[in-house]
Biopython code that builds the backbone (N, CA, C, O; Angstrom):
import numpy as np
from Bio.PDB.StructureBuilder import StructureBuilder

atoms = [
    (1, "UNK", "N", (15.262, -38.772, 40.448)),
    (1, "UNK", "CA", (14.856, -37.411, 40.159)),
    (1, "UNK", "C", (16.016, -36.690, 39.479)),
    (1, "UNK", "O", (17.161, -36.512, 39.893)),
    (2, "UNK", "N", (15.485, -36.347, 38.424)),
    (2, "UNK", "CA", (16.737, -35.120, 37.739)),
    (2, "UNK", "C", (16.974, -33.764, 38.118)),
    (2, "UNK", "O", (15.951, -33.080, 38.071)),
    (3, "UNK", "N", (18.223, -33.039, 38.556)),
    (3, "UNK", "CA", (17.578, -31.458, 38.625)),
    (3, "UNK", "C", (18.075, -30.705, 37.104)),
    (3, "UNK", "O", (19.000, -30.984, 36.342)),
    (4, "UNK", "N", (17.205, -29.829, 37.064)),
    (4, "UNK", "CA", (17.511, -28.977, 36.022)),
    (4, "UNK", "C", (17.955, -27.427, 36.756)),
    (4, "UNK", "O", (17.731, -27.048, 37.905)),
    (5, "UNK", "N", (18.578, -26.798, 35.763)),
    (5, "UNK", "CA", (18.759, -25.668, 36.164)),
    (5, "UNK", "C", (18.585, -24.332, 35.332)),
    (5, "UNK", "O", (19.195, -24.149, 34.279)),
    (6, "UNK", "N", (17.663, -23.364, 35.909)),
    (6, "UNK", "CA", (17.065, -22.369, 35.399)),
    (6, "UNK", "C", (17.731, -21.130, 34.926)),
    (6, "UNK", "O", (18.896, -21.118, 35.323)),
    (7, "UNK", "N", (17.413, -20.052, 34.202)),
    (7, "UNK", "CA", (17.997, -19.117, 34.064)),
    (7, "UNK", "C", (17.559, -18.271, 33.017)),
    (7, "UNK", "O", (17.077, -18.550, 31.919)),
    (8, "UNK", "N", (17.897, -16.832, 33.732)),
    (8, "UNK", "CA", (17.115, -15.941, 32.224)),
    (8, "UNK", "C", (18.317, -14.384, 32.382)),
    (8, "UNK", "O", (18.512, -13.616, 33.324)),
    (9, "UNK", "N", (18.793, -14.441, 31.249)),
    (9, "UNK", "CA", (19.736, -13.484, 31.328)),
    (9, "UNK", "C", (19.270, -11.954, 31.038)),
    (9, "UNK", "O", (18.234, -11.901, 30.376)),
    (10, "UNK", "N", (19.719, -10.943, 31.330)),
    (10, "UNK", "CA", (19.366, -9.330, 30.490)),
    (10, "UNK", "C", (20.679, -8.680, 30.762)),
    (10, "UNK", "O", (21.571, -9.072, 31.515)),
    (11, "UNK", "N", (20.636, -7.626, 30.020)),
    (11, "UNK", "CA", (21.616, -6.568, 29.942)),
    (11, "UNK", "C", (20.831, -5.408, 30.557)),
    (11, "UNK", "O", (19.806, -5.032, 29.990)),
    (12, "UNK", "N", (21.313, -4.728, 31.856)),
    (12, "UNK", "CA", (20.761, -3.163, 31.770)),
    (12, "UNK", "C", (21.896, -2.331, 32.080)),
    (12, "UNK", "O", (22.945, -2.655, 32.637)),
    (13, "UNK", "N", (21.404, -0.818, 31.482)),
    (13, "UNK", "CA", (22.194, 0.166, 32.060)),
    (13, "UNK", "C", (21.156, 1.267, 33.029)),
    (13, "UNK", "O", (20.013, 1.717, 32.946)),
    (14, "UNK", "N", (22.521, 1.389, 34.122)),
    (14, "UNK", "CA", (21.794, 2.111, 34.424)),
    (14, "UNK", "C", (20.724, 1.548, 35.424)),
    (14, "UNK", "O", (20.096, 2.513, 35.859)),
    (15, "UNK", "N", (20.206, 0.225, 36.030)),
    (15, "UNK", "CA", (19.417, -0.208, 36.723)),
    (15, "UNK", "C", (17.936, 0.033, 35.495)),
    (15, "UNK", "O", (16.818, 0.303, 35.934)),
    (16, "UNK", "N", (18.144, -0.087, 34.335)),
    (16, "UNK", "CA", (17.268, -0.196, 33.100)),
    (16, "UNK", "C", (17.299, -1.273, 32.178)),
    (16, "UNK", "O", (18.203, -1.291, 31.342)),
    (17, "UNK", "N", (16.569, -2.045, 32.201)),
    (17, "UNK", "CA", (16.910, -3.174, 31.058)),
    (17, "UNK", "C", (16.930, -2.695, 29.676)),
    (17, "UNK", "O", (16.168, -2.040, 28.964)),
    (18, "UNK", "N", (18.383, -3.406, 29.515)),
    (18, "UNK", "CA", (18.529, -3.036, 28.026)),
    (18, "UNK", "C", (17.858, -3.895, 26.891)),
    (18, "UNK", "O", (17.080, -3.518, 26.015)),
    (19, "UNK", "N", (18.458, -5.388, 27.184)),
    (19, "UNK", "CA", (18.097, -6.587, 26.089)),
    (19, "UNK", "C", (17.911, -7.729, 27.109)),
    (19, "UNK", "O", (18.659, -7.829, 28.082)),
    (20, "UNK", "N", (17.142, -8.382, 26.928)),
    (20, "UNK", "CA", (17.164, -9.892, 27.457)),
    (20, "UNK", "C", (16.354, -10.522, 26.168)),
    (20, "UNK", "O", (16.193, -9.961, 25.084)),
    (21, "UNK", "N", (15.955, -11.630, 26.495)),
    (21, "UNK", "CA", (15.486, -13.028, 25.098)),
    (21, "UNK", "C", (14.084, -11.866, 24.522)),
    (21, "UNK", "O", (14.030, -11.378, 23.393)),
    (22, "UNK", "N", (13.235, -11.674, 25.449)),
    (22, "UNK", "CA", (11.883, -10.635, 24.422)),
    (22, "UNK", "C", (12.333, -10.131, 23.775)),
    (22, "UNK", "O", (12.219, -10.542, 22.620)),
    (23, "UNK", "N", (13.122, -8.954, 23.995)),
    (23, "UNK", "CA", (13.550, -7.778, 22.862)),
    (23, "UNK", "C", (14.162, -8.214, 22.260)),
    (23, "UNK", "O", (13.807, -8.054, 21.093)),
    (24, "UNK", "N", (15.863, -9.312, 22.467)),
    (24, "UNK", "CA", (16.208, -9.876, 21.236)),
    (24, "UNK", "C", (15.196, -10.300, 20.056)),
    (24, "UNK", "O", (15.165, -9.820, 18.923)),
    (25, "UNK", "N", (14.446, -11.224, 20.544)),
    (25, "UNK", "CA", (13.216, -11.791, 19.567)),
    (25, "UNK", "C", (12.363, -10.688, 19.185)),
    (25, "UNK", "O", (11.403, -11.261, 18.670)),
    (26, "UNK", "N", (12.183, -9.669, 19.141)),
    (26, "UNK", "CA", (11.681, -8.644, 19.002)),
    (26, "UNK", "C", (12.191, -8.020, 17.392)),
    (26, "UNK", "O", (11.627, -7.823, 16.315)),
    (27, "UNK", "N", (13.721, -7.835, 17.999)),
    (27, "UNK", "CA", (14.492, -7.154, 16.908)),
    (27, "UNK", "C", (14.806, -7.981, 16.102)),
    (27, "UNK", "O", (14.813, -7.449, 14.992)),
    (28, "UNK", "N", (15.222, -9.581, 16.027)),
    (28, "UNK", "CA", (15.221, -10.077, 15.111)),
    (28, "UNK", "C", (14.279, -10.414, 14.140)),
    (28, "UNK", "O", (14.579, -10.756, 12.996)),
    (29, "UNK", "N", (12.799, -10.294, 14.711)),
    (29, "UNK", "CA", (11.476, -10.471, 13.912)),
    (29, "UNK", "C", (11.724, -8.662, 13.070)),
    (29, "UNK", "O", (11.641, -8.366, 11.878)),
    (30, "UNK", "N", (11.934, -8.063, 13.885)),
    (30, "UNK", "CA", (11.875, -6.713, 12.873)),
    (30, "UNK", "C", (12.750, -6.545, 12.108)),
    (30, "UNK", "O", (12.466, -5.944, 11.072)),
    (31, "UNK", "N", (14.433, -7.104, 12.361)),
    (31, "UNK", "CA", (14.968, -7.550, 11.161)),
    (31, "UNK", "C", (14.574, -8.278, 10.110)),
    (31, "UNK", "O", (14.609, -7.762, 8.993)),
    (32, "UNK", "N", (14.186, -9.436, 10.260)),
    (32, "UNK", "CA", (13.381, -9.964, 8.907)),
    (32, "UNK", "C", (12.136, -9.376, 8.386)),
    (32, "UNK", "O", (12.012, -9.256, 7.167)),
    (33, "UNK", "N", (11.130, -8.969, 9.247)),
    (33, "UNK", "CA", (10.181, -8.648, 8.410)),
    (33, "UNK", "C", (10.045, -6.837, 7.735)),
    (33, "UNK", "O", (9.282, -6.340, 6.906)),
    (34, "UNK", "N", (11.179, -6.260, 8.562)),
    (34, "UNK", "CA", (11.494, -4.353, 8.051)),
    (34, "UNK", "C", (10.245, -3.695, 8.749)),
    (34, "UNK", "O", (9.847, -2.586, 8.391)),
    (35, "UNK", "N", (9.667, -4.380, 9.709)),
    (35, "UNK", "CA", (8.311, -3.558, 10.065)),
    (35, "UNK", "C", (7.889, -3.866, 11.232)),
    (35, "UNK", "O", (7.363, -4.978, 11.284)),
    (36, "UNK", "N", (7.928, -3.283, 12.192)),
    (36, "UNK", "CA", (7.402, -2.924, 13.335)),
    (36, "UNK", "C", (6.209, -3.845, 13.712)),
    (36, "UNK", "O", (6.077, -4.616, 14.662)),
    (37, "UNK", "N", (5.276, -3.495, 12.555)),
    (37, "UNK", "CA", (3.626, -4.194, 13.339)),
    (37, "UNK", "C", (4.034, -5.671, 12.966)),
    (37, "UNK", "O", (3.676, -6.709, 13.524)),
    (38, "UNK", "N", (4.785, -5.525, 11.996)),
    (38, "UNK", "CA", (4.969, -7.266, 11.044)),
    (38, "UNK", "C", (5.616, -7.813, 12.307)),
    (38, "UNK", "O", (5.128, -8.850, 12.758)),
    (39, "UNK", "N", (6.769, -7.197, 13.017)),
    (39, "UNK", "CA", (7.106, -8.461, 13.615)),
    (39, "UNK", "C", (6.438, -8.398, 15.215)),
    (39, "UNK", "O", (6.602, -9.274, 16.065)),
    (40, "UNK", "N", (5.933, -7.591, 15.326)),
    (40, "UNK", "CA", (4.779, -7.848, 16.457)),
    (40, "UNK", "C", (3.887, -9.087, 15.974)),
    (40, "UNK", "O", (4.000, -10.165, 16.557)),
    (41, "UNK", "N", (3.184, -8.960, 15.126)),
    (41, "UNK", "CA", (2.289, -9.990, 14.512)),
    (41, "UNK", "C", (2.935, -11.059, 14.556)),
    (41, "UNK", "O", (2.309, -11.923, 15.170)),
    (42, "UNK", "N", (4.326, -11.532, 14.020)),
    (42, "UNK", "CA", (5.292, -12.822, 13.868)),
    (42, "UNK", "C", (5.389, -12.926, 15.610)),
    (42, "UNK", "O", (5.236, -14.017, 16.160)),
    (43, "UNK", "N", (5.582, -12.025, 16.174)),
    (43, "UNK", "CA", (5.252, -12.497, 18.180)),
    (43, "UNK", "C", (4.182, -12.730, 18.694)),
    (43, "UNK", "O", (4.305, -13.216, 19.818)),
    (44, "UNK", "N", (2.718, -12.536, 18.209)),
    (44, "UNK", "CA", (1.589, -11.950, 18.838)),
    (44, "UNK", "C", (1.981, -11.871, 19.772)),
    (44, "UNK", "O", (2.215, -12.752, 20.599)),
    (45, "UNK", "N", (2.190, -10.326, 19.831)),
    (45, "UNK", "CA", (2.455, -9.111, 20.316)),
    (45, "UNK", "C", (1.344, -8.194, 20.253)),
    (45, "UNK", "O", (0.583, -8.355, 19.299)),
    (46, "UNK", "N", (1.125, -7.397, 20.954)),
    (46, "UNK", "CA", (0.315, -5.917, 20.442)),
    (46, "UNK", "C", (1.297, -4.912, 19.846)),
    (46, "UNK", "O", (2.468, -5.054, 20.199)),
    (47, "UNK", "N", (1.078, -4.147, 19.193)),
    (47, "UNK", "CA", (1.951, -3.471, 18.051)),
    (47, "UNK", "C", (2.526, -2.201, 19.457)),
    (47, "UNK", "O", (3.652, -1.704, 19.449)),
    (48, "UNK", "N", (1.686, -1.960, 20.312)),
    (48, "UNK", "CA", (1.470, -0.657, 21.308)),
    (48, "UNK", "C", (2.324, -1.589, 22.161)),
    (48, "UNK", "O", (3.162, -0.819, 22.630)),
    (49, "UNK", "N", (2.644, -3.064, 22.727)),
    (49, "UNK", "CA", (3.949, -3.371, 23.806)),
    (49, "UNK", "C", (5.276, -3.414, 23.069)),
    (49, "UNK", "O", (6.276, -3.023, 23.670)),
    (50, "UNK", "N", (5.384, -3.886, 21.732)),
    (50, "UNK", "CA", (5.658, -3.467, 20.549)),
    (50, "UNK", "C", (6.949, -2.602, 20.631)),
    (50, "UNK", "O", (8.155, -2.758, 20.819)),
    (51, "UNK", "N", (5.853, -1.380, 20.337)),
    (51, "UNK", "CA", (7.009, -0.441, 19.907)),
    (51, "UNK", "C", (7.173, 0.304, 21.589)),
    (51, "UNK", "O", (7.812, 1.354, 21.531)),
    (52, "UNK", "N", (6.787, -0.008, 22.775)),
    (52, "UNK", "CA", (7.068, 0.268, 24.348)),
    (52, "UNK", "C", (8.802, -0.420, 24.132)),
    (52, "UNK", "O", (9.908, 0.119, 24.189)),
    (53, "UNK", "N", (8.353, -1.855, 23.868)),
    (53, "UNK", "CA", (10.063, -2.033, 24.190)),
    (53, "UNK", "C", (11.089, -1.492, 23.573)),
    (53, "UNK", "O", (12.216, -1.268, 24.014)),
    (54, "UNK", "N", (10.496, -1.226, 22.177)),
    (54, "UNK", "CA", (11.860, -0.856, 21.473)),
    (54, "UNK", "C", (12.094, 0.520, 21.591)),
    (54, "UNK", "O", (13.161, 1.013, 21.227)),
    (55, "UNK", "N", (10.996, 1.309, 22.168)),
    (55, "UNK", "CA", (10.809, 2.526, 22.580)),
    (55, "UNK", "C", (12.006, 2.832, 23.953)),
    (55, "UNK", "O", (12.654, 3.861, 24.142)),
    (56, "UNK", "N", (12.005, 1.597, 24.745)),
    (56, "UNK", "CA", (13.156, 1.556, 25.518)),
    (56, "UNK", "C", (14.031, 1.594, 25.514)),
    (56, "UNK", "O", (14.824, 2.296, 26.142)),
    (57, "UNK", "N", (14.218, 0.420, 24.393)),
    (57, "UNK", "CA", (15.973, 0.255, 23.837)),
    (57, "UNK", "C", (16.489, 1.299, 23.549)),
    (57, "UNK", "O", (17.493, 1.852, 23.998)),
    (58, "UNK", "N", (15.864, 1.548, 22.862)),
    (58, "UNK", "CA", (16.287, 3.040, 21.823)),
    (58, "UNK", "C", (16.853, 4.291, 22.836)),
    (58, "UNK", "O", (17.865, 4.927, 22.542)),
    (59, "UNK", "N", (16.228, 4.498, 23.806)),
    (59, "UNK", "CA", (16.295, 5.426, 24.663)),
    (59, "UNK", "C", (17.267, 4.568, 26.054)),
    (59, "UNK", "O", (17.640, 5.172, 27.060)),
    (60, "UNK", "N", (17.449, 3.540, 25.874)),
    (60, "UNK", "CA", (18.153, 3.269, 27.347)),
    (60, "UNK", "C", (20.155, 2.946, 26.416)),
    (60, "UNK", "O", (21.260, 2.944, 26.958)),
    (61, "UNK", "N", (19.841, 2.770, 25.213)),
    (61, "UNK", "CA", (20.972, 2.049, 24.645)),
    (61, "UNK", "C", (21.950, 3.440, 24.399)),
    (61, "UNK", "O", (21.428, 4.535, 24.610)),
    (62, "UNK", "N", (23.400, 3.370, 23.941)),
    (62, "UNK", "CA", (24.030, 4.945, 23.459)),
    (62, "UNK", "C", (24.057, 5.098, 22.082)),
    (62, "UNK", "O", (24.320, 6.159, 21.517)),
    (63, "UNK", "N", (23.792, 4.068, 21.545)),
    (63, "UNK", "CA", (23.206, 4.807, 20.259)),
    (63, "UNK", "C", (21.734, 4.268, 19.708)),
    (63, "UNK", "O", (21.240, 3.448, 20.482)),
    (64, "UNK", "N", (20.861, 4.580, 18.431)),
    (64, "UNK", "CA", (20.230, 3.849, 18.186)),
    (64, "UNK", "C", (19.822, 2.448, 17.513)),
    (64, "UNK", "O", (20.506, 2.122, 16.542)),
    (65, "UNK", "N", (18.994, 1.748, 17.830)),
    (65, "UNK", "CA", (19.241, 0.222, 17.729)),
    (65, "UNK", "C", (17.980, -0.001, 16.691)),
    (65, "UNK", "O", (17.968, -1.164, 16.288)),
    (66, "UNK", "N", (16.822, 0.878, 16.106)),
    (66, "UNK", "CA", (16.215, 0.582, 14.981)),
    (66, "UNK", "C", (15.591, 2.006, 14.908)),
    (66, "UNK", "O", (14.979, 2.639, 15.768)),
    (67, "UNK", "N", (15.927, 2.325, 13.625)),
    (67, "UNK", "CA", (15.400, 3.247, 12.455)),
    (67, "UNK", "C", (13.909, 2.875, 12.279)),
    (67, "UNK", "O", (13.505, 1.747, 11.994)),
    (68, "UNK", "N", (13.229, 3.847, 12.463)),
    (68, "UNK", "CA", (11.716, 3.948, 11.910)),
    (68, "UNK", "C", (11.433, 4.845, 10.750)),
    (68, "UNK", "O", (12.129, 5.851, 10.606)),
    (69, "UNK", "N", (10.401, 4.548, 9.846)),
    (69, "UNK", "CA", (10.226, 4.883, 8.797)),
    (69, "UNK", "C", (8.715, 5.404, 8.969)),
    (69, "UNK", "O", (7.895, 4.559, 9.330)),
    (70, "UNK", "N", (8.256, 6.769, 8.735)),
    (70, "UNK", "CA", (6.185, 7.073, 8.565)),
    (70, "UNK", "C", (6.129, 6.210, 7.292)),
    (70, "UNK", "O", (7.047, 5.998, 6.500)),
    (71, "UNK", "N", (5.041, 5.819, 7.263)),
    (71, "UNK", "CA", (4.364, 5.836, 6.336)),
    (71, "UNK", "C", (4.162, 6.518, 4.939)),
    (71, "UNK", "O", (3.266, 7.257, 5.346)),
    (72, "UNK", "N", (4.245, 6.767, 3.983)),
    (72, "UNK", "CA", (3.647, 6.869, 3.062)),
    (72, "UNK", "C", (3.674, 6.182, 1.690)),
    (72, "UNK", "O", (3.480, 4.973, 1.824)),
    (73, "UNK", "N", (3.866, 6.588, 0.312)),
    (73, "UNK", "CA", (3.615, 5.761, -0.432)),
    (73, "UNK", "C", (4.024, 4.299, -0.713)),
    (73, "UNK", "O", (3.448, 3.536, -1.488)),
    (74, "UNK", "N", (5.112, 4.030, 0.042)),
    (74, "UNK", "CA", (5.320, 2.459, -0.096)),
    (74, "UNK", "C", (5.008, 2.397, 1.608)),
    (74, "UNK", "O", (5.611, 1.545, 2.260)),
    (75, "UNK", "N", (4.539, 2.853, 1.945)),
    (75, "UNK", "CA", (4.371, 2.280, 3.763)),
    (75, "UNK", "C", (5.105, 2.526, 4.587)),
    (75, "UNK", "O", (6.000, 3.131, 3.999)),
    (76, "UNK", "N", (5.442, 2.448, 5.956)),
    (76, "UNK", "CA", (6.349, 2.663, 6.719)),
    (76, "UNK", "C", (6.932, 1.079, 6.588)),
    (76, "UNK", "O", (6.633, 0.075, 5.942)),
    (77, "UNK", "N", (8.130, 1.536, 7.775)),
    (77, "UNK", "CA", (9.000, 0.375, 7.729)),
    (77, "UNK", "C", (9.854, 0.778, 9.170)),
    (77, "UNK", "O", (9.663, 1.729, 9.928)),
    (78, "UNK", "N", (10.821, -0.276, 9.237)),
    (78, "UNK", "CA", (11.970, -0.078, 10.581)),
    (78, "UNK", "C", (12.994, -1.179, 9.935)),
    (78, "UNK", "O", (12.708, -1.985, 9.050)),
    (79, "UNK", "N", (14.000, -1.050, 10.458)),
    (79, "UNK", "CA", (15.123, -1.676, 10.326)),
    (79, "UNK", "C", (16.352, -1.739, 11.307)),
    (79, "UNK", "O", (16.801, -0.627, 11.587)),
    (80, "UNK", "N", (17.096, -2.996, 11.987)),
    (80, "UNK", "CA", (17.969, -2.773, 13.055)),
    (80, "UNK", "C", (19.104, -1.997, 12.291)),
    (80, "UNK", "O", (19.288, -2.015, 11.074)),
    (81, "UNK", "N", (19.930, -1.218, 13.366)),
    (81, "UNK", "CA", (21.025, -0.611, 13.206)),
    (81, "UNK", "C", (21.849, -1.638, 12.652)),
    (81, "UNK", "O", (21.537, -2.779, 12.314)),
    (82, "UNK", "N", (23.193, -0.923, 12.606)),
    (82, "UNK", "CA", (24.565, -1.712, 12.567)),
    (82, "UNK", "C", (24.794, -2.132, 14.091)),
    (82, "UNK", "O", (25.109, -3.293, 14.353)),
    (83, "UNK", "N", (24.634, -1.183, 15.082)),
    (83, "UNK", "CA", (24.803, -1.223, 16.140)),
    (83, "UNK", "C", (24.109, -2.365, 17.089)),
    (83, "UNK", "O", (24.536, -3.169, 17.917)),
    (84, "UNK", "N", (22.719, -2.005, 16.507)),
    (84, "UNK", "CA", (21.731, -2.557, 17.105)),
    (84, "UNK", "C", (21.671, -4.638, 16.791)),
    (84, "UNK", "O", (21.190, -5.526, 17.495)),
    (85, "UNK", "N", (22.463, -4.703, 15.319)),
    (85, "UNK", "CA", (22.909, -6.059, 15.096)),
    (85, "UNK", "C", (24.447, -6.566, 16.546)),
    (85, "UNK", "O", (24.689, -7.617, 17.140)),
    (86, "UNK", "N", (24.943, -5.521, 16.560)),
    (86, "UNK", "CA", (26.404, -6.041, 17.424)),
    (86, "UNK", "C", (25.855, -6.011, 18.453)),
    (86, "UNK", "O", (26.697, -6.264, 19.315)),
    (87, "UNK", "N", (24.492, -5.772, 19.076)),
    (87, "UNK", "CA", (24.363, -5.726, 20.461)),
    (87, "UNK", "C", (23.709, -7.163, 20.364)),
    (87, "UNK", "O", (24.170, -7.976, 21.164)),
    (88, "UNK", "N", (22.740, -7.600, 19.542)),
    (88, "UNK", "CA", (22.356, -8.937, 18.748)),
    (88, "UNK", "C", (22.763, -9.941, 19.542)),
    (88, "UNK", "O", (22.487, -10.621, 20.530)),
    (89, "UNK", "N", (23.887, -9.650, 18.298)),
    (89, "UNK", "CA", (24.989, -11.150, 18.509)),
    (89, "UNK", "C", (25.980, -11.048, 19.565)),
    (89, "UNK", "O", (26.694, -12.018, 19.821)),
    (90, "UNK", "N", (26.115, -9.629, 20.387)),
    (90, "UNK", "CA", (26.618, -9.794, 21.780)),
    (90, "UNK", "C", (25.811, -10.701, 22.731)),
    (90, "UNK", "O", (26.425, -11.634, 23.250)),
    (91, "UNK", "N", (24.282, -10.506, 23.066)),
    (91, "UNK", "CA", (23.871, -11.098, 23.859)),
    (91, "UNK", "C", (23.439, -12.369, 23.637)),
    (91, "UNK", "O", (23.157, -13.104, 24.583)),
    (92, "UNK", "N", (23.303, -12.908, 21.880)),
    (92, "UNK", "CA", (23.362, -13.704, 21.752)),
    (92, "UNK", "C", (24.594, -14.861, 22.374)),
    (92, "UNK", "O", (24.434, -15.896, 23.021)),
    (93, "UNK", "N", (26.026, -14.101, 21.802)),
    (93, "UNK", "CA", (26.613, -15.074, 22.386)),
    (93, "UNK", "C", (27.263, -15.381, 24.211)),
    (93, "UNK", "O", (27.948, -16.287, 24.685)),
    (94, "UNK", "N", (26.725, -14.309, 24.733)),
    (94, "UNK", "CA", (26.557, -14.258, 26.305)),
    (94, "UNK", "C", (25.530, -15.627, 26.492)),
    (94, "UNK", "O", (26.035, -16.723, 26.736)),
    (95, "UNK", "N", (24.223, -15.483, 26.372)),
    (95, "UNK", "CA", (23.413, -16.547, 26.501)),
    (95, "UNK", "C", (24.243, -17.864, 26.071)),
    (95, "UNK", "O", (24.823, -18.627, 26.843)),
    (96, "UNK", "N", (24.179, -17.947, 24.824)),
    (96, "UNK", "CA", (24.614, -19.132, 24.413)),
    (96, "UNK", "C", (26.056, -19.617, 25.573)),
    (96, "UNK", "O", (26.252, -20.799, 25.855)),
    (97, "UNK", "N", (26.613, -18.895, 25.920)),
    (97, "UNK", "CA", (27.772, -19.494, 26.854)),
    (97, "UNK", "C", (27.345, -19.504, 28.490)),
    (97, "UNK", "O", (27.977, -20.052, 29.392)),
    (98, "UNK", "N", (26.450, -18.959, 28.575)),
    (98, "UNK", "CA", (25.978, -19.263, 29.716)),
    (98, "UNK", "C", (24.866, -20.522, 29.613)),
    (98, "UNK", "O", (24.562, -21.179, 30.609)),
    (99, "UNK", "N", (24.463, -20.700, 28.665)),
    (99, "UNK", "CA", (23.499, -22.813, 28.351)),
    (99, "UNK", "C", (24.902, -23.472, 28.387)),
    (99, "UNK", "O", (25.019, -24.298, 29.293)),
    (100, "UNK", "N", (25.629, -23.352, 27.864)),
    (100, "UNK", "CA", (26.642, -23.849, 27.864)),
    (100, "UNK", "C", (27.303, -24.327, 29.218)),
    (100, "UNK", "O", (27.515, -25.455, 29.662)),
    (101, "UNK", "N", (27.492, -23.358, 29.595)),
    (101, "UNK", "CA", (28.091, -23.788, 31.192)),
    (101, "UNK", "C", (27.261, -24.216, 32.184)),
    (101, "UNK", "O", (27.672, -25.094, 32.943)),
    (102, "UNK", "N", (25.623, -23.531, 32.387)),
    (102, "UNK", "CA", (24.643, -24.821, 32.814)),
    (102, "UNK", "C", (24.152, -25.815, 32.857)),
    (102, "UNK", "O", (23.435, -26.349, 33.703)),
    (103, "UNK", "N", (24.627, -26.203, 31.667)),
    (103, "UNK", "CA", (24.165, -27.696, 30.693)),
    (103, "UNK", "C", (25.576, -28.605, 31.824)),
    (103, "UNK", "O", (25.297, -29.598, 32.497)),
    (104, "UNK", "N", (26.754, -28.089, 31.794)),
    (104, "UNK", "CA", (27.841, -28.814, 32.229)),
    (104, "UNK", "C", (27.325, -28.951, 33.633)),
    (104, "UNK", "O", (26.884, -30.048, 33.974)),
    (105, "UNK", "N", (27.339, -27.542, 34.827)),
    (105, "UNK", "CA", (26.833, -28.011, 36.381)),
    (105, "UNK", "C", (25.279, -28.835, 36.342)),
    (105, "UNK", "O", (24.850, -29.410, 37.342)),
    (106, "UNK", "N", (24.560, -28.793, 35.094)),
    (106, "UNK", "CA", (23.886, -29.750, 35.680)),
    (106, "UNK", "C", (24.156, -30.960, 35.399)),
    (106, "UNK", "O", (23.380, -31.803, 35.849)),
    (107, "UNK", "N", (25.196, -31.369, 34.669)),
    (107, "UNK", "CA", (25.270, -32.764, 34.220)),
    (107, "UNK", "C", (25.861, -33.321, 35.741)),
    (107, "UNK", "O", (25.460, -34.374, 36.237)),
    (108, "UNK", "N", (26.984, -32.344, 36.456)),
    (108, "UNK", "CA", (27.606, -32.097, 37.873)),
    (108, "UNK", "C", (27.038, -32.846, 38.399)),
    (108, "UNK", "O", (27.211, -34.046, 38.615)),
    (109, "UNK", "N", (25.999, -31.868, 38.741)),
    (109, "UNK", "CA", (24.717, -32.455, 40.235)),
    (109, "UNK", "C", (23.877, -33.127, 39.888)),
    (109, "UNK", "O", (23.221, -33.621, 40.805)),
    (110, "UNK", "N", (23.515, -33.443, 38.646)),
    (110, "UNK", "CA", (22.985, -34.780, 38.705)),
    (110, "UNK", "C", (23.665, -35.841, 39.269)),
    (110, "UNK", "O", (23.189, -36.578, 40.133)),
    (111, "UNK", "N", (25.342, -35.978, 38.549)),
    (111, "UNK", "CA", (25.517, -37.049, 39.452)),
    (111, "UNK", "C", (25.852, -37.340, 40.877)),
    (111, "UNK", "O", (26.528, -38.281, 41.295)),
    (112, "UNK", "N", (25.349, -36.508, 41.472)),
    (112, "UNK", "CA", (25.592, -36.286, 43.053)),
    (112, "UNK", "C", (24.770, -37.190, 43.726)),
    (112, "UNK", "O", (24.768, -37.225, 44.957)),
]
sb = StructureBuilder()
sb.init_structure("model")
sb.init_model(0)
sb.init_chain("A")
sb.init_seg("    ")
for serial, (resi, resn, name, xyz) in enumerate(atoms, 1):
    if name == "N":
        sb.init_residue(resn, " ", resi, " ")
    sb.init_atom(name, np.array(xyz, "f"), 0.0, 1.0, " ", f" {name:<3s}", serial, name[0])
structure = sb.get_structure()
């Protein structure tokens, strides 16, 4: 029998979640696609849980983490901050070093 070992990271302030893997994947779909419903759609997502999370971020983070755009003649749009990229690749590389160091205790206790 192998064991594996589990794990799911977030950031909150405040006893509020800030970022964990959804909203990352969230903001990076709205980085590439500049649009809100677009990268709901690239999640099937509903556009309304959507813009709830980032509705969070925005309001739980100290500055803002994506720019929204109304609508009109070329359409609306959104786009991540500067900020909202460094929080990104902060939790990106938190995660990534935490697989990292699980990958090692489980290689551990496997051989136990």
């Amino acid at each position: 029998m192998k064991h594996k070992i589990k794990s799911r990271i977030w950031i909150e302030i405040d006893d509020q979640v800030l970022l964990g893997e959804g909203r990352v994947r969230l903001l990076k779909a709205i980085d590439k696609t500049g649009s809100l419903s677009q990268a709901a759609k690239l999640l099937n997502m509903s556009y309304k849980k959507a813009w709830n999370l980032i509705d969070s971020v925005n309001k739980s983070a100290k500055e803002k983490v994506t720019i929204n755009t109304v609508g009109g003649k070329g359409g609306g749009g959104a786009y991540v901050t500067h900020y909202g990229k460094s929080l990104i690749e902060a939790f990106d590389n938190i995660n990534s070093k935490c697989w990292k160091y699980l990958v090692e205790q489980e290689k551990i206790i496997n051989k136990l």
